[in-house]
Every structure is written in structure tokens, then in C-alpha cells.
mmJSON file of the N, C-alpha and C atoms, coordinates in Angstrom:
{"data_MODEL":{"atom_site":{
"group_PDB":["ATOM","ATOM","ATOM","ATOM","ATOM","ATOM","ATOM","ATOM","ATOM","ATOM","ATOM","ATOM","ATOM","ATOM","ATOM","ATOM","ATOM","ATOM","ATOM","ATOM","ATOM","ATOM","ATOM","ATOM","ATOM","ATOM","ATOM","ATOM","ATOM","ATOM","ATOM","ATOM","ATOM","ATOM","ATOM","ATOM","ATOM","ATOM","ATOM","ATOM","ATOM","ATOM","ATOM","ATOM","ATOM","ATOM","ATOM","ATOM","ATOM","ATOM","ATOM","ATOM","ATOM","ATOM","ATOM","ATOM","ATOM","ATOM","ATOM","ATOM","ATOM","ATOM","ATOM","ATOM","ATOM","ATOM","ATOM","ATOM","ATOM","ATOM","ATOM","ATOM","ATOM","ATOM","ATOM","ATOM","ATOM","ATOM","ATOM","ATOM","ATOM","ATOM","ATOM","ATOM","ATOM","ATOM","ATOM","ATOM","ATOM","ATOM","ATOM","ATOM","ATOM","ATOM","ATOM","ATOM","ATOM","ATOM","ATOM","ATOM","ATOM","ATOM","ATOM","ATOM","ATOM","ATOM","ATOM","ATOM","ATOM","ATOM","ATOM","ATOM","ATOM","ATOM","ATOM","ATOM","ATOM","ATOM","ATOM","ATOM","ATOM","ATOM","ATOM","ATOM","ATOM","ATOM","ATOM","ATOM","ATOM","ATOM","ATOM","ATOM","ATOM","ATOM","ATOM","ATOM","ATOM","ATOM","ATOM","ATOM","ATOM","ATOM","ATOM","ATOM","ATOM","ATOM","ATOM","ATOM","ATOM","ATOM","ATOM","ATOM","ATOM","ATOM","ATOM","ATOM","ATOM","ATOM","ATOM","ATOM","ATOM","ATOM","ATOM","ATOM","ATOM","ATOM","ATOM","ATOM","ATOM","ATOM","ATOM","ATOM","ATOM","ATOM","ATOM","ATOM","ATOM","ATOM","ATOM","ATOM","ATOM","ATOM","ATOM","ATOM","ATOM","ATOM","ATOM","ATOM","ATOM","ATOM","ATOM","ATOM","ATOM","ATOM","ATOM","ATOM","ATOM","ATOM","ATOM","ATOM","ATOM","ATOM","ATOM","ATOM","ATOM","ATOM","ATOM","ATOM","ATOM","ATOM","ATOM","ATOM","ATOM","ATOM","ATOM","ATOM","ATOM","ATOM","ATOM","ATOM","ATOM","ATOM","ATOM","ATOM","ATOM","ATOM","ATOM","ATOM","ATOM","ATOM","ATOM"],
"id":[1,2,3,4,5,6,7,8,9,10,11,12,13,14,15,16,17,18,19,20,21,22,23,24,25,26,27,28,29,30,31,32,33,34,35,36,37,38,39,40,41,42,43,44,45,46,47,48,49,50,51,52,53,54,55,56,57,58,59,60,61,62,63,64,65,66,67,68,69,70,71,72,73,74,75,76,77,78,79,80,81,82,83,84,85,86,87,88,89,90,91,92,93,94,95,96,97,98,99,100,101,102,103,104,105,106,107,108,109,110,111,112,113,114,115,116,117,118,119,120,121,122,123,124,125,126,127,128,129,130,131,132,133,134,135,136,137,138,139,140,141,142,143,144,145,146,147,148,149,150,151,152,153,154,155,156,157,158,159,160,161,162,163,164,165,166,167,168,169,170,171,172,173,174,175,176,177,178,179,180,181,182,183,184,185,186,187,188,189,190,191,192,193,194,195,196,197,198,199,200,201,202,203,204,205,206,207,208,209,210,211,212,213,214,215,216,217,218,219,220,221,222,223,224,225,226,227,228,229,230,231],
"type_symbol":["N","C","C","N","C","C","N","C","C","N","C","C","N","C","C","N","C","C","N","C","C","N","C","C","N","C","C","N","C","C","N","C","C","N","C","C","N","C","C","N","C","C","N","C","C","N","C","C","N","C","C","N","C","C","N","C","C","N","C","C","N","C","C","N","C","C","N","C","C","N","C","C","N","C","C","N","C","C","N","C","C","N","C","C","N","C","C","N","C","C","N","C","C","N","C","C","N","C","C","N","C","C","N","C","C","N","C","C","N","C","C","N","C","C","N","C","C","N","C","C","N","C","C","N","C","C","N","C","C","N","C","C","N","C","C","N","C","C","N","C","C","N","C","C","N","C","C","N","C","C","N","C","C","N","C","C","N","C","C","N","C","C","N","C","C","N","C","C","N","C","C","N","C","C","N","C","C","N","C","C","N","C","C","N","C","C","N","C","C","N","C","C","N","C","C","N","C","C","N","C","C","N","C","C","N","C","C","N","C","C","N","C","C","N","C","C","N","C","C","N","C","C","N","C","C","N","C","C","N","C","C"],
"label_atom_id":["N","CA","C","N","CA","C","N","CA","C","N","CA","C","N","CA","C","N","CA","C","N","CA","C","N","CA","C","N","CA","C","N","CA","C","N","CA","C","N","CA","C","N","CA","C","N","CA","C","N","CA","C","N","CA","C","N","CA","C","N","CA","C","N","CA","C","N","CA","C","N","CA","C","N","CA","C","N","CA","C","N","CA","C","N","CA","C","N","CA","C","N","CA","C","N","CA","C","N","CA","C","N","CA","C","N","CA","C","N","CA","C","N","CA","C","N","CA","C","N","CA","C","N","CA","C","N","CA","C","N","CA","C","N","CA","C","N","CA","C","N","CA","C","N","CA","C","N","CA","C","N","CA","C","N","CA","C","N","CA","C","N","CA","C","N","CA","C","N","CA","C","N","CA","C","N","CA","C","N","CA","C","N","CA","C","N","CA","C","N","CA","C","N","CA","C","N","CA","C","N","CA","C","N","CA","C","N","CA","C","N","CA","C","N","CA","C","N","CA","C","N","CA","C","N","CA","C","N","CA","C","N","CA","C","N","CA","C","N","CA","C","N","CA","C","N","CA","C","N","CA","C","N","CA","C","N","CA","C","N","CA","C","N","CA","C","N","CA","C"],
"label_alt_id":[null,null,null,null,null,null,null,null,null,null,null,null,null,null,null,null,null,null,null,null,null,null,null,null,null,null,null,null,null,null,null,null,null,null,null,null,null,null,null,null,null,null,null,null,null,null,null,null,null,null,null,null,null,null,null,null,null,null,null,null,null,null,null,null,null,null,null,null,null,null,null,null,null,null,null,null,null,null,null,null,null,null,null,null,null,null,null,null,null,null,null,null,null,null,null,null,null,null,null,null,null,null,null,null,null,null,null,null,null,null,null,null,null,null,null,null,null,null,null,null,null,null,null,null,null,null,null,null,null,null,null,null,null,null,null,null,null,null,null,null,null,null,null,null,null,null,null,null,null,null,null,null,null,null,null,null,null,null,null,null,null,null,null,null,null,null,null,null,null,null,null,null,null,null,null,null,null,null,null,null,null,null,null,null,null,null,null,null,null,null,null,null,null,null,null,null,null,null,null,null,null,null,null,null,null,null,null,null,null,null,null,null,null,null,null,null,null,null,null,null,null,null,null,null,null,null,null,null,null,null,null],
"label_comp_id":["UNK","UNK","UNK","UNK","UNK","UNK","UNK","UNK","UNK","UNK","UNK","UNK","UNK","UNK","UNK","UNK","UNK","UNK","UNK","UNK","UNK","UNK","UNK","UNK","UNK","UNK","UNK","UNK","UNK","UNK","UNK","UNK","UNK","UNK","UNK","UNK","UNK","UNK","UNK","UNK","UNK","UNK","UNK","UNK","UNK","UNK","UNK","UNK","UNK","UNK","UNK","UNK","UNK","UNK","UNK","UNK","UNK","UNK","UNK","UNK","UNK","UNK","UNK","UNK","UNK","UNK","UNK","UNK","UNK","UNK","UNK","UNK","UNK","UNK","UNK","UNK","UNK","UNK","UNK","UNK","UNK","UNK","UNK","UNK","UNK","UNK","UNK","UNK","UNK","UNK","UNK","UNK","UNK","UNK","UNK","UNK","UNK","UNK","UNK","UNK","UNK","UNK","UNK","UNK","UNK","UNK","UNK","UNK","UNK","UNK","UNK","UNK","UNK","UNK","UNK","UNK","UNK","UNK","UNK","UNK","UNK","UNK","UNK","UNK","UNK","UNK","UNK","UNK","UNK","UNK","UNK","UNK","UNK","UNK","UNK","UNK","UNK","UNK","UNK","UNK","UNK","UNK","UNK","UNK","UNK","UNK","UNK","UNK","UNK","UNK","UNK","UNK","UNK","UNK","UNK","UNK","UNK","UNK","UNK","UNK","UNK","UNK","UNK","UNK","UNK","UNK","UNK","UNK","UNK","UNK","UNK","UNK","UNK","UNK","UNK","UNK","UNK","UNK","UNK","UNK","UNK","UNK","UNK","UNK","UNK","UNK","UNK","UNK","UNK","UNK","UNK","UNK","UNK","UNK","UNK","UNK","UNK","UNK","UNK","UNK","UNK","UNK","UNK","UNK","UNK","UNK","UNK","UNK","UNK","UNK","UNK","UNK","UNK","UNK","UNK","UNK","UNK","UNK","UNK","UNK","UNK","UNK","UNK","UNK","UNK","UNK","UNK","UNK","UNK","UNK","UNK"],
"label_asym_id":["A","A","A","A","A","A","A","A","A","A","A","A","A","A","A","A","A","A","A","A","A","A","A","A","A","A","A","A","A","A","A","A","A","A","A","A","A","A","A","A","A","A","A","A","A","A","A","A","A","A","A","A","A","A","A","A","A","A","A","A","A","A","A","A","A","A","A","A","A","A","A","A","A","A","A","A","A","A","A","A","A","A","A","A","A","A","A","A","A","A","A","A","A","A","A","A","A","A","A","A","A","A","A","A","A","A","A","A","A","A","A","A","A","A","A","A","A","A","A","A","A","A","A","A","A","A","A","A","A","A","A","A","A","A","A","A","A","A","A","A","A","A","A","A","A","A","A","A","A","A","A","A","A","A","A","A","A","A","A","A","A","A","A","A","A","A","A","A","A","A","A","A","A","A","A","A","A","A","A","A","A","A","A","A","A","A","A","A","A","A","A","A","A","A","A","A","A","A","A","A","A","A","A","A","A","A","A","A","A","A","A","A","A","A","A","A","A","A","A","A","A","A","A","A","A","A","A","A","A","A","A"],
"label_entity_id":["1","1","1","1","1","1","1","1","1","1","1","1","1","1","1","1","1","1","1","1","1","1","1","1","1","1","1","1","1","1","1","1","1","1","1","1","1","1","1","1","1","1","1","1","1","1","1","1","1","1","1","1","1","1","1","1","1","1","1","1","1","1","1","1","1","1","1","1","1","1","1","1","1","1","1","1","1","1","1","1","1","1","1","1","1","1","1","1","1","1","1","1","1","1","1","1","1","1","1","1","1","1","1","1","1","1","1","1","1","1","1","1","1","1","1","1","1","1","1","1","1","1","1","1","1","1","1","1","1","1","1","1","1","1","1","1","1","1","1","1","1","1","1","1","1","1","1","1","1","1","1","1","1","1","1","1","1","1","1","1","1","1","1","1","1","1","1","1","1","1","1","1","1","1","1","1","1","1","1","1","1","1","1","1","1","1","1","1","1","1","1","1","1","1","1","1","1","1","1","1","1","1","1","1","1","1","1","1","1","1","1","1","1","1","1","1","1","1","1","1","1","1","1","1","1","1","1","1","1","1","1"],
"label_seq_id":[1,1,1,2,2,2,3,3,3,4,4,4,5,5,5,6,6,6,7,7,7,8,8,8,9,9,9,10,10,10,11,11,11,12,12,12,13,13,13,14,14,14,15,15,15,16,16,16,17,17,17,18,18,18,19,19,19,20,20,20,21,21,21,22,22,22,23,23,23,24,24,24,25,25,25,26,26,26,27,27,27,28,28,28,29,29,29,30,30,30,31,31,31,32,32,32,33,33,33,34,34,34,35,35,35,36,36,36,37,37,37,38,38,38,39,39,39,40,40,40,41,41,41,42,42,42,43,43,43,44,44,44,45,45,45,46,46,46,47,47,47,48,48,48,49,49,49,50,50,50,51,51,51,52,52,52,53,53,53,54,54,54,55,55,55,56,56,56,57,57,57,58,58,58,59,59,59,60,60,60,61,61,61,62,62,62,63,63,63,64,64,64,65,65,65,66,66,66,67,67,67,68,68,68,69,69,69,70,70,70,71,71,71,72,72,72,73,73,73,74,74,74,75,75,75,76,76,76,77,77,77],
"pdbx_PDB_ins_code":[null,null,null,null,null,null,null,null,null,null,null,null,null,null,null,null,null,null,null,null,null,null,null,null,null,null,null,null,null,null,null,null,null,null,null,null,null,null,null,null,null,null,null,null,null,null,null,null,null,null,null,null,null,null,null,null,null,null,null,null,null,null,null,null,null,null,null,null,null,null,null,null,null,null,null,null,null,null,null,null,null,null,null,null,null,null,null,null,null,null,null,null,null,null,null,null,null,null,null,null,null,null,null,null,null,null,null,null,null,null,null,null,null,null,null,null,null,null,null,null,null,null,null,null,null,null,null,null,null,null,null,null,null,null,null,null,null,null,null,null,null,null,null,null,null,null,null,null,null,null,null,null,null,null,null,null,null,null,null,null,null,null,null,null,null,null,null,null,null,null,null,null,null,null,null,null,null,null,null,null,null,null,null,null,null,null,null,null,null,null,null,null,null,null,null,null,null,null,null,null,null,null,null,null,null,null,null,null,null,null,null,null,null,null,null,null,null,null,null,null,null,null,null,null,null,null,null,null,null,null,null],
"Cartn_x":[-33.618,-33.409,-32.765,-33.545,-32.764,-31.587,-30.57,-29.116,-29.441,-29.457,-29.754,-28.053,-28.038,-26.708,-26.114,-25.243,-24.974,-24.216,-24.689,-24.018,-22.422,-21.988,-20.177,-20.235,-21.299,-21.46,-21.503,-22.46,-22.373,-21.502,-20.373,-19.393,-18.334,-18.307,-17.106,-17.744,-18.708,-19.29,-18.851,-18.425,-18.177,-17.112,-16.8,-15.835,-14.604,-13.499,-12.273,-12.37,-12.822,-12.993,-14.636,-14.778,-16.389,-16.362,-17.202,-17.076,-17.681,-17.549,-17.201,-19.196,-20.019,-21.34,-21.927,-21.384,-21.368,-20.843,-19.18,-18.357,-19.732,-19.776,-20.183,-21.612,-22.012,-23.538,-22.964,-22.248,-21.741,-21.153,-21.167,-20.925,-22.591,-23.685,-24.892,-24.541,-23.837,-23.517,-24.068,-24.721,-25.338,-24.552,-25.029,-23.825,-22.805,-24.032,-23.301,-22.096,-22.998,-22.094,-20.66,-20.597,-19.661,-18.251,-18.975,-18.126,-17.552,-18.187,-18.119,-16.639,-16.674,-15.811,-14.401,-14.756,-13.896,-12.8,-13.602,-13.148,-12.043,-13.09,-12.308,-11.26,-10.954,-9.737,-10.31,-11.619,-12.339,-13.067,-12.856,-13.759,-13.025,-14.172,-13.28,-12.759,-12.057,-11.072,-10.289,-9.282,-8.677,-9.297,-9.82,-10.258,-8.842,-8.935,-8.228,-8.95,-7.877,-8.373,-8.666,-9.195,-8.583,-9.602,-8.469,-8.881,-9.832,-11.04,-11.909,-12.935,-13.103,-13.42,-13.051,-13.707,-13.346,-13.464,-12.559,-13.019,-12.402,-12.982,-12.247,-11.721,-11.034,-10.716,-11.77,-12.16,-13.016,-12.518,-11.116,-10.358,-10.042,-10.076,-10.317,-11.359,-12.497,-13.82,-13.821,-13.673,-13.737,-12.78,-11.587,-10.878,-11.378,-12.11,-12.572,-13.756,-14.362,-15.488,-15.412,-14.132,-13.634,-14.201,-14.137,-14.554,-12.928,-12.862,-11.407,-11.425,-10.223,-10.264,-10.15,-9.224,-9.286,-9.387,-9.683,-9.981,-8.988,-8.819,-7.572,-8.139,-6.65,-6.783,-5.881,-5.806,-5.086,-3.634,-3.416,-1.595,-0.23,0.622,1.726,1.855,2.343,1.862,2.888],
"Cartn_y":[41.454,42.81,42.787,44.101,43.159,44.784,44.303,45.48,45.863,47.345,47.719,47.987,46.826,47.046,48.183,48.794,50.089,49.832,50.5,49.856,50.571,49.964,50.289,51.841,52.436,53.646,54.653,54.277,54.507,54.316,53.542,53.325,54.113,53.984,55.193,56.684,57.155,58.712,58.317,57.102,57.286,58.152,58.769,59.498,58.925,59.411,58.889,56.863,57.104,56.349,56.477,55.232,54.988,54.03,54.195,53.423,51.852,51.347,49.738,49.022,49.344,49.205,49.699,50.808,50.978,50.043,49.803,48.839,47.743,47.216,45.733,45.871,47.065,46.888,46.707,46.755,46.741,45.167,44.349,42.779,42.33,42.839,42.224,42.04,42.975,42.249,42.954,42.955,43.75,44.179,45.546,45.596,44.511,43.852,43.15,42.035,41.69,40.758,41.21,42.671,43.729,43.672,43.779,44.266,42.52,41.463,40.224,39.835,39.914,39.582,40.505,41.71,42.457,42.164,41.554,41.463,40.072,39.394,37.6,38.205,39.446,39.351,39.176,38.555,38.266,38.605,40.416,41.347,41.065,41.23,40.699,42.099,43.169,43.825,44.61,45.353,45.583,46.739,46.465,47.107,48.268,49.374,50.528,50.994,51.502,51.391,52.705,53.879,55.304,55.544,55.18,55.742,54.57,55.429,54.167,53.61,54.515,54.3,53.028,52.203,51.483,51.296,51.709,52.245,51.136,51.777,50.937,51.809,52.359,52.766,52.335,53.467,53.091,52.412,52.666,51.891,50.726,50.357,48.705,47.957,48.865,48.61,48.202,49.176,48.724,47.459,47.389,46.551,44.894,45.038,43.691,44.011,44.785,43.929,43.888,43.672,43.736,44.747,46.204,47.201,48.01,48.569,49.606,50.65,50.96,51.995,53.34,53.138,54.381,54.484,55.567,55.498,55.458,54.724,54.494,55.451,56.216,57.095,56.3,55.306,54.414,54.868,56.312,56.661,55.57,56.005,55.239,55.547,54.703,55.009,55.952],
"Cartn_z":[-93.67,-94.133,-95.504,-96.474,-97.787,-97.884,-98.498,-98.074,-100.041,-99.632,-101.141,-101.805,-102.429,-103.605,-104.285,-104.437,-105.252,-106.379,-107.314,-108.851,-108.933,-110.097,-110.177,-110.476,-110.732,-110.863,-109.763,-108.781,-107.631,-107.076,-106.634,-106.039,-106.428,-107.686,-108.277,-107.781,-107.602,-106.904,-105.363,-104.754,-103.328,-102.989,-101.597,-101.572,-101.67,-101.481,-100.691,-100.351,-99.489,-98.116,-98.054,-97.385,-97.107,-95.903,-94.841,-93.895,-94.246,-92.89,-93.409,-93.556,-92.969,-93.374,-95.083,-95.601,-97.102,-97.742,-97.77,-98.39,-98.261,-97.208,-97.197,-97.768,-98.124,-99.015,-100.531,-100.931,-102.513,-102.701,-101.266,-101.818,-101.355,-100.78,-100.749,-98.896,-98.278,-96.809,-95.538,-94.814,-93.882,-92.673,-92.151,-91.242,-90.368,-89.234,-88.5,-89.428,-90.528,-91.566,-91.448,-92.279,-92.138,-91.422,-90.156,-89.0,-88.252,-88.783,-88.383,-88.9,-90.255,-91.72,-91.394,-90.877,-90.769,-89.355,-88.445,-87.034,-87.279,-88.395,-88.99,-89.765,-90.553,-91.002,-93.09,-92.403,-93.714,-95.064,-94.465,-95.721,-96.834,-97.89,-98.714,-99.941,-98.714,-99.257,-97.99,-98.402,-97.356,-95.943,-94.477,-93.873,-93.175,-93.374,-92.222,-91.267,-90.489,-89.178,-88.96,-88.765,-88.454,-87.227,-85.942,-84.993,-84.507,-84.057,-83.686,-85.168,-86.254,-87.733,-88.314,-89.175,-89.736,-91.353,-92.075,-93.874,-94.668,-95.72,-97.13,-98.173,-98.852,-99.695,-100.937,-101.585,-103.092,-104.268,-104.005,-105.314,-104.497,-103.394,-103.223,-103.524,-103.064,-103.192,-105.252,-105.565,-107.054,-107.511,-106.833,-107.257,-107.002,-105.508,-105.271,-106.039,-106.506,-107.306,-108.672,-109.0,-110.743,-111.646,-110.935,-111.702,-111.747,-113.13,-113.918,-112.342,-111.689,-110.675,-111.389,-112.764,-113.744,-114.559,-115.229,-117.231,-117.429,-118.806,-119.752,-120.361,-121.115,-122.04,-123.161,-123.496,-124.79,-124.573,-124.068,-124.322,-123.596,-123.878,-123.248,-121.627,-120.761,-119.156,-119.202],
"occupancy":[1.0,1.0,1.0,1.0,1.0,1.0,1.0,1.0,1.0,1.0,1.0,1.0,1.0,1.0,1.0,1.0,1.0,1.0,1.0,1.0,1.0,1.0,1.0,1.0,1.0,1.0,1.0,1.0,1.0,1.0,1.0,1.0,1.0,1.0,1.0,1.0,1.0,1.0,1.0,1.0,1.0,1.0,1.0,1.0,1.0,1.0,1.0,1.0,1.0,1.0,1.0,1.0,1.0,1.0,1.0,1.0,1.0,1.0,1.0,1.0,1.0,1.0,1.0,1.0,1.0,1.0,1.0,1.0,1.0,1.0,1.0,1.0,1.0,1.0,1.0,1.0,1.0,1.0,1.0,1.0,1.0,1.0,1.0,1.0,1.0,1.0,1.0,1.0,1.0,1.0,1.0,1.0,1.0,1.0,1.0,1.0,1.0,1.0,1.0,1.0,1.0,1.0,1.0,1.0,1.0,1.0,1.0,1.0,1.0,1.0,1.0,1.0,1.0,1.0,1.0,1.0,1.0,1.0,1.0,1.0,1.0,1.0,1.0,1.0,1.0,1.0,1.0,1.0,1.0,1.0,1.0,1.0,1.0,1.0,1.0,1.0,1.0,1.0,1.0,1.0,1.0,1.0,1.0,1.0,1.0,1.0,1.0,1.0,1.0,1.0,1.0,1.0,1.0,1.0,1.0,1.0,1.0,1.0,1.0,1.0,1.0,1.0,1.0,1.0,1.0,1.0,1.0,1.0,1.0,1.0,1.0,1.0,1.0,1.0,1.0,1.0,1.0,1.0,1.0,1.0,1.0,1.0,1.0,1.0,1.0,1.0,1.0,1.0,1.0,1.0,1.0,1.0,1.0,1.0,1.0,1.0,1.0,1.0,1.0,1.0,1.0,1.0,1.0,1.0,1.0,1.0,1.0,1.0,1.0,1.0,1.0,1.0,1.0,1.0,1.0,1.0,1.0,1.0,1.0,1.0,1.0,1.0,1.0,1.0,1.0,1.0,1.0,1.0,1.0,1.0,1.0],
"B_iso_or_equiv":[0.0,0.0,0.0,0.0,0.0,0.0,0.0,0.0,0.0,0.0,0.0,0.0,0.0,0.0,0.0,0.0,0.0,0.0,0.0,0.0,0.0,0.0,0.0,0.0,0.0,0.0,0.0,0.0,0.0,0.0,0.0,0.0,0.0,0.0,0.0,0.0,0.0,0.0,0.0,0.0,0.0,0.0,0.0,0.0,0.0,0.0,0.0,0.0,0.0,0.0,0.0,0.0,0.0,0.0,0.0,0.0,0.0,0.0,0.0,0.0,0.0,0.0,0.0,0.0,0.0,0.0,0.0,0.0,0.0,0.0,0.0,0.0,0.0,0.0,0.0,0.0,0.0,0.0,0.0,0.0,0.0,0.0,0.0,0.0,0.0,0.0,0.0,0.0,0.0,0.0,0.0,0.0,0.0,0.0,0.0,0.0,0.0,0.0,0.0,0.0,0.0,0.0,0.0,0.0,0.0,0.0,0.0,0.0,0.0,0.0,0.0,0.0,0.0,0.0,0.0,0.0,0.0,0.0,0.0,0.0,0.0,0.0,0.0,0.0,0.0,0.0,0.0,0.0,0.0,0.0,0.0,0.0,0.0,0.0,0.0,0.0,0.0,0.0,0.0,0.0,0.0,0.0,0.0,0.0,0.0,0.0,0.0,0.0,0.0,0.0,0.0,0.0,0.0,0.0,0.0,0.0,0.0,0.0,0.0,0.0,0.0,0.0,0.0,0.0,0.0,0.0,0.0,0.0,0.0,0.0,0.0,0.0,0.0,0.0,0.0,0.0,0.0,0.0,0.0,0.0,0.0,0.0,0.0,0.0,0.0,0.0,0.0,0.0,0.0,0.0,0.0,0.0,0.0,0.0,0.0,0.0,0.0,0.0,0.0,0.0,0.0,0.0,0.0,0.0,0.0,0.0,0.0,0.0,0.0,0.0,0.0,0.0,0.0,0.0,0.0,0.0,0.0,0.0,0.0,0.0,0.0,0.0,0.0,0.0,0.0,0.0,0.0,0.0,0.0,0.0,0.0],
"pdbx_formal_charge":[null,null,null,null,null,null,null,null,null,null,null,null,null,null,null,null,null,null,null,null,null,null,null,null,null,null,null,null,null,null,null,null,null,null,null,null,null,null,null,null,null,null,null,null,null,null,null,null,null,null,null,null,null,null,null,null,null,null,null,null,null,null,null,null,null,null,null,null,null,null,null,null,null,null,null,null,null,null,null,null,null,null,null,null,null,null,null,null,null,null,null,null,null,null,null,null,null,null,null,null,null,null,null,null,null,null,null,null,null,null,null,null,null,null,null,null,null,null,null,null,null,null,null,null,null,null,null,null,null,null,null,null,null,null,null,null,null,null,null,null,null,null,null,null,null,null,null,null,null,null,null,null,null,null,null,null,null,null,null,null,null,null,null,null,null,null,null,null,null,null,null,null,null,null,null,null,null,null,null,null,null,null,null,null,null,null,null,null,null,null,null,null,null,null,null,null,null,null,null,null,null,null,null,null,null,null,null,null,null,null,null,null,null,null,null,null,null,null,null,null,null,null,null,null,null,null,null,null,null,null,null],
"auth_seq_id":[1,1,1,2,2,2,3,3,3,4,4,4,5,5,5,6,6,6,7,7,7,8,8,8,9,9,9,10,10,10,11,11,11,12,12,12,13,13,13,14,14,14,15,15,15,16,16,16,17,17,17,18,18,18,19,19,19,20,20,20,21,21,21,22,22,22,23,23,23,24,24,24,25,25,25,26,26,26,27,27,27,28,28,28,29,29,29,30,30,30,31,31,31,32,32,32,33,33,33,34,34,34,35,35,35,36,36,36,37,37,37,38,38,38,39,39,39,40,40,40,41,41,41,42,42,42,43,43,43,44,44,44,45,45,45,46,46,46,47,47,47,48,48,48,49,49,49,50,50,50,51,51,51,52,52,52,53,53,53,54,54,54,55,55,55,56,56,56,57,57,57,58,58,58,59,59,59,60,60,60,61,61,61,62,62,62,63,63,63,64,64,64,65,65,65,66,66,66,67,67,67,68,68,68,69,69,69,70,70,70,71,71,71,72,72,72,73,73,73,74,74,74,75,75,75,76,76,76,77,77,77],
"auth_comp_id":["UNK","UNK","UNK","UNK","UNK","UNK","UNK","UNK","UNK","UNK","UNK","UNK","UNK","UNK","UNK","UNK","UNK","UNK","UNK","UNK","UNK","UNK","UNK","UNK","UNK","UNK","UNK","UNK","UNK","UNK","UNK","UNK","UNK","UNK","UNK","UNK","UNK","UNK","UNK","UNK","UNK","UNK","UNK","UNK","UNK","UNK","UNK","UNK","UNK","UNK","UNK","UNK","UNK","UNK","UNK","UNK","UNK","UNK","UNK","UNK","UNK","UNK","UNK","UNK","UNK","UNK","UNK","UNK","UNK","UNK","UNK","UNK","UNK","UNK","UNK","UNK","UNK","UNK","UNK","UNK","UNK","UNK","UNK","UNK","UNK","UNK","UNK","UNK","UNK","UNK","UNK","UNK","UNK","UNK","UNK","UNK","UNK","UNK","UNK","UNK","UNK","UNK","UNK","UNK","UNK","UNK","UNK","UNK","UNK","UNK","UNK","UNK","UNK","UNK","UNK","UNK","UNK","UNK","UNK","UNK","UNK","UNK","UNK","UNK","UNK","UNK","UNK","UNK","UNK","UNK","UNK","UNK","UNK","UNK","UNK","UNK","UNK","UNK","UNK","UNK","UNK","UNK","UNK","UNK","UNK","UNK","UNK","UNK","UNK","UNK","UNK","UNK","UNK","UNK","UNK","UNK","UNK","UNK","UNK","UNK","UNK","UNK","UNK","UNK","UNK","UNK","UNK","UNK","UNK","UNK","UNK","UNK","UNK","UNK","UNK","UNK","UNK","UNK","UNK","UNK","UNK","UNK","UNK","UNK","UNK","UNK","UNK","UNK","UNK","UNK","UNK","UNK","UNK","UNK","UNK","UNK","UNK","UNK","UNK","UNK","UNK","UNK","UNK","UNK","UNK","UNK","UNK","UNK","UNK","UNK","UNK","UNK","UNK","UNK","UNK","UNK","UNK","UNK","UNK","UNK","UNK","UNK","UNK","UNK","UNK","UNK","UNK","UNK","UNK","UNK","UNK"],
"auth_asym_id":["A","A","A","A","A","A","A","A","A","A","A","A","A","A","A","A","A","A","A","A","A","A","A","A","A","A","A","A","A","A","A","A","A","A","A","A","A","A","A","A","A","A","A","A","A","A","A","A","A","A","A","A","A","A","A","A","A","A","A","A","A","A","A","A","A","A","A","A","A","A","A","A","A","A","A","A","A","A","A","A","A","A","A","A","A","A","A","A","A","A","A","A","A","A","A","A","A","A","A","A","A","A","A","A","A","A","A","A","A","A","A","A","A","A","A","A","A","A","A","A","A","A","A","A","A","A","A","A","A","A","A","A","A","A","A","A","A","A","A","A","A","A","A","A","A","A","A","A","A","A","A","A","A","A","A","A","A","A","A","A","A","A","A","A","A","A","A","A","A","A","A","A","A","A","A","A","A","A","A","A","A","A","A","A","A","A","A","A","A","A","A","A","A","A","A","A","A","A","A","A","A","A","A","A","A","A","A","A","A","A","A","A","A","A","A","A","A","A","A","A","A","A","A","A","A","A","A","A","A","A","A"],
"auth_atom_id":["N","CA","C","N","CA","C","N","CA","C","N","CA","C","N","CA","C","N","CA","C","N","CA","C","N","CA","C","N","CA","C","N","CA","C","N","CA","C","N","CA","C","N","CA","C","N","CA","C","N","CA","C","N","CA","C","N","CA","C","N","CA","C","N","CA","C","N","CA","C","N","CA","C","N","CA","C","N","CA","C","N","CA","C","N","CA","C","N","CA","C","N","CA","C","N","CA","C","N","CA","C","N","CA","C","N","CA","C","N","CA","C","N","CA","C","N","CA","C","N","CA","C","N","CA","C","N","CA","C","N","CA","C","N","CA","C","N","CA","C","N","CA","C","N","CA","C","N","CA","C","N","CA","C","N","CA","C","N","CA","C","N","CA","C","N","CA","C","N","CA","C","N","CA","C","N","CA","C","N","CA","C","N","CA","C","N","CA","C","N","CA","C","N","CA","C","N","CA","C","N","CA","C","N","CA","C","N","CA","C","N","CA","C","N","CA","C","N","CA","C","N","CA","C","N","CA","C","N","CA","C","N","CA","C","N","CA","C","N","CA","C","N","CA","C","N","CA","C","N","CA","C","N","CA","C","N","CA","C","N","CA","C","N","CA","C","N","CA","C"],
"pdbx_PDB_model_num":[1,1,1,1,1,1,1,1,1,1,1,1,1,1,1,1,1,1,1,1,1,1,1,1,1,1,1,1,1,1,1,1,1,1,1,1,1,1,1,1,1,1,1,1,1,1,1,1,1,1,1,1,1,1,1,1,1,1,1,1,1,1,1,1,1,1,1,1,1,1,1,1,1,1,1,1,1,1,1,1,1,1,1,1,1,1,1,1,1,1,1,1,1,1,1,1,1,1,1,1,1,1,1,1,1,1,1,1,1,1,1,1,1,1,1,1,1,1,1,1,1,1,1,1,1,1,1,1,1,1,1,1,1,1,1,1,1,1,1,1,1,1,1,1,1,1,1,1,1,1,1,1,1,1,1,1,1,1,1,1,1,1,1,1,1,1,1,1,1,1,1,1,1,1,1,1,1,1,1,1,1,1,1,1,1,1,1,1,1,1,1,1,1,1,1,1,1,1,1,1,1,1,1,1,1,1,1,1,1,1,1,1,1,1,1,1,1,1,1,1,1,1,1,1,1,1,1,1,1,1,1]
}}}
């Protein structure tokens, strides 16, 4: 099965939170992969739990795939 990739563009339009079969399409990973990695402790970003749900945050998602989580505006922080 080939897992269709979503660009850093796409990922930044994800919501909030995205469940854990999305996340794992943005490293090339198919569900069961997914939920395998996740059960090992092994995704390779941080999994939450909500409830019986299993998500990722988008700014992890960006962070593990070395994409900016925010625009710089050049000013002082």
C-alpha cells in the first residue's frame, strides 16, 4: 500500500491535533506501522493519549520533521 505523504504545507493546514494514522503518513508510515511505533514507545514524536484517541500535536509533527512551527517576524522575542 503506498501511504500518500503530505507536504510541510499541508501539515501546517492540519488542525490542532491530528490522529495518530495522519501523523504517521507525514513520516511515509502506514497505519498498523503507526499504532505499532506508538504501542513501542517508538513514534517518532510525542503520542497523547485522549481517552481512547491517540494524537499528535502539529507543532510536534512539524518539529520532528525539521519544519519552523512559527513565522519569525525578525523582532526582538
Amino acid at each position: 500500500m503506498k501511504v500518500n505523504v503530505p507536504t510541510a504545507a499541508q501539515v501546517r493546514a492540519f488542525t490542532v491535533t491530528v490522529d495518530l494514522p495522519t501523523a504517521g503518513s507525514c513520516f511515509g508510515l502506514g497505519r498498523d506501522a503507526s499504532y505499532n511505533l506508538a504501542r513501542q514507545g517508538a513514534f517518532p514524536c510525542p503520542v497523547l493519549r485522549l481517552g481512547r484517541r491517540l494524537v499528535v500535536t502539529r507543532a510536534a509533527l512539524l518539529q520532528a520533521l525539521g519544519e519552523a512551527t512559527e513565522a519569525t517576524d525578525g523582532g526582538a522575542p
